[in-house]
C-alpha positions in Angstrom: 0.0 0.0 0.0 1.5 3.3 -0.7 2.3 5.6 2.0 -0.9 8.4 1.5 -3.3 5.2 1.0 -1.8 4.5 4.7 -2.4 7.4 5.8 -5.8 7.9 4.4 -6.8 4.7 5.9 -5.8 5.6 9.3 -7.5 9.1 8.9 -11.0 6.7 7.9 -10.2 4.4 11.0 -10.4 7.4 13.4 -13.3 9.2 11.9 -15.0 6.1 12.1 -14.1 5.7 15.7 -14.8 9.1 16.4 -18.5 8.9 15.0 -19.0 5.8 17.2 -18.0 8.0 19.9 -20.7 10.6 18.8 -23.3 7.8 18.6 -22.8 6.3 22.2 -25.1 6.5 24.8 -24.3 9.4 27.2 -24.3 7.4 30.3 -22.2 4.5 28.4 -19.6 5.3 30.2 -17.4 2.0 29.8 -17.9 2.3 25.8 -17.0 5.9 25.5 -14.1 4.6 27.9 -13.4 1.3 25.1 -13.2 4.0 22.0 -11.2 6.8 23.5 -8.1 4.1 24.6 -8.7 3.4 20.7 -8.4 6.4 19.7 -5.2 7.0 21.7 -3.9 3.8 20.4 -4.6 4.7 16.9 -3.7 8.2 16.7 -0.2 7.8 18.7 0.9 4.6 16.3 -0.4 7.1 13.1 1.8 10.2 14.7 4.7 8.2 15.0 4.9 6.8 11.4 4.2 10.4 10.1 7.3 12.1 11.8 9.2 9.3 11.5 8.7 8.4 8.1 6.2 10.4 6.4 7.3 13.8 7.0 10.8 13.9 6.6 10.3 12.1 3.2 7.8 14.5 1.9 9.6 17.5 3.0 12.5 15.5 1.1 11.0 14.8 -2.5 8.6 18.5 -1.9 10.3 21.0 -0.3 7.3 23.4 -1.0 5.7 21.3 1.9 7.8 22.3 4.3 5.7 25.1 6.2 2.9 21.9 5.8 5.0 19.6 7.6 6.0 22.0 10.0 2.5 22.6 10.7 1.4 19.5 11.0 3.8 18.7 14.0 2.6 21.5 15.8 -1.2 19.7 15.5 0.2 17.0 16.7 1.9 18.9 19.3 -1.2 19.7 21.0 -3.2 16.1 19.8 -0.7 14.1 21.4 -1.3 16.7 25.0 -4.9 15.8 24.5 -4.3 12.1 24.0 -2.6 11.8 27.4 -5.1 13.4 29.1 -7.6 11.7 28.2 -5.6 8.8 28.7 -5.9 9.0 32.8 -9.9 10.8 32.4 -12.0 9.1 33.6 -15.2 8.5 31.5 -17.4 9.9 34.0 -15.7 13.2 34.6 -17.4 15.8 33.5 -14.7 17.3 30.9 -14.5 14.1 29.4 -16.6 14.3 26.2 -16.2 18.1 26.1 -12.1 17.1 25.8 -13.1 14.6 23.2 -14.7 16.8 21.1 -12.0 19.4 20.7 -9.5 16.5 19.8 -12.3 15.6 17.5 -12.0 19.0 15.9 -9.0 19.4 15.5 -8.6 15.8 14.2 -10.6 16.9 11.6 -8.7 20.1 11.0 -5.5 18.5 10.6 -7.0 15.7 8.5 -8.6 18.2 5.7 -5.4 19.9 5.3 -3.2 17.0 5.0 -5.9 15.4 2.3 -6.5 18.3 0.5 -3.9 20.8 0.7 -1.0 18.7 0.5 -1.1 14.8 0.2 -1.9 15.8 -4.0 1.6 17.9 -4.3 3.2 14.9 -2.2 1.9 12.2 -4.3 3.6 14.0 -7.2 6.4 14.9 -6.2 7.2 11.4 -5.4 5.4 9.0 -7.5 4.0 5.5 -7.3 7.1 3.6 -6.7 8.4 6.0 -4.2 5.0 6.1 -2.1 5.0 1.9 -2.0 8.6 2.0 -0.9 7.8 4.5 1.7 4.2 2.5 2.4 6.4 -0.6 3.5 8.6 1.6 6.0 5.4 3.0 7.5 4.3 -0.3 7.7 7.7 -1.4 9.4 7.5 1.8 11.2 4.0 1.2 13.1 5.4 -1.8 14.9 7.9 0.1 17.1 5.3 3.0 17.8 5.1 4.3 21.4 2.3 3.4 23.7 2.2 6.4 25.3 1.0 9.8 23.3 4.1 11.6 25.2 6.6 9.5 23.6 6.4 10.4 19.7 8.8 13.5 19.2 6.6 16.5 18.5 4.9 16.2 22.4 8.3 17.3 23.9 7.6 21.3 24.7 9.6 23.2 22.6 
């Protein structure tokens, strides 16, 4: 699979996840528990595979990108903040789905702006061959991903 594909897909898994989130009962308590540890899980391993892989390669074969990608780390910046605290929440405190929902927007933010602003000048910069070569490190990539939301790069304080 080529490296935006990737990318893509993880972008579907989380919306999906997210409107699951939307869906659940308000007093489901252990559910809306269930999807925000996937959510974590999900959006920490896709982090890590973008600044470890993605990014430096795009800003590489597209150096146009560059203000993009530089961008982009800062969203994940403050993502990856929100990831850990939700990560200790618990469910039934009352901030819980108002935190949600702000890492839900700006999910979505990040997500329309990598799709539509730049993953097209990417994917021709670089070509086919390029993005499956870099799809396999991704892939590689996802296995040593952190647990923890703190331990990709970009949610060090600069």
């Amino acid at each position: 699979m080529d490296g935006i594909v990737m990318l893509r897909e993880d972008h579907k898994a989380v919306e999906k996840l997210f409107k699951e989130f939307e869906r659940a009962d308000d007093g489901d308590h252990r559910r809306k528990r269930e999807l925000a540890d996937d959510v974590i899980r999900e959006l920490t391993a896709h982090a890590w595979i973008e600044e470890r892989v993605f990014y430096p390669a795009a800003r590489e074969a597209a150096p146009d990108t560059r203000d993009h990608v530089l961008e982009s780390v800062e969203e994940h910046h403050a993502v990856l903040w929100m990831l850990s605290e939700l990560d200790g929440l618990d469910p039934e405190d009352e901030r819980f789905d108002a935190k949600m929902a702000v890492l839900m927007e700006n999910v979505r933010h990040h997500v329309e702006e990598e799709e539509s602003d730049w993953f097209p000048e990417v994917r021709k910069a670089m070509g086919r061959k390029r993005l499956l070569e870099l799809g396999e490190r991704m892939a590689e990539e996802r296995h040593h991903a952190p647990r923890s939301p703190l331990d990709v790069p970009s949610a060090e304080a600069a």
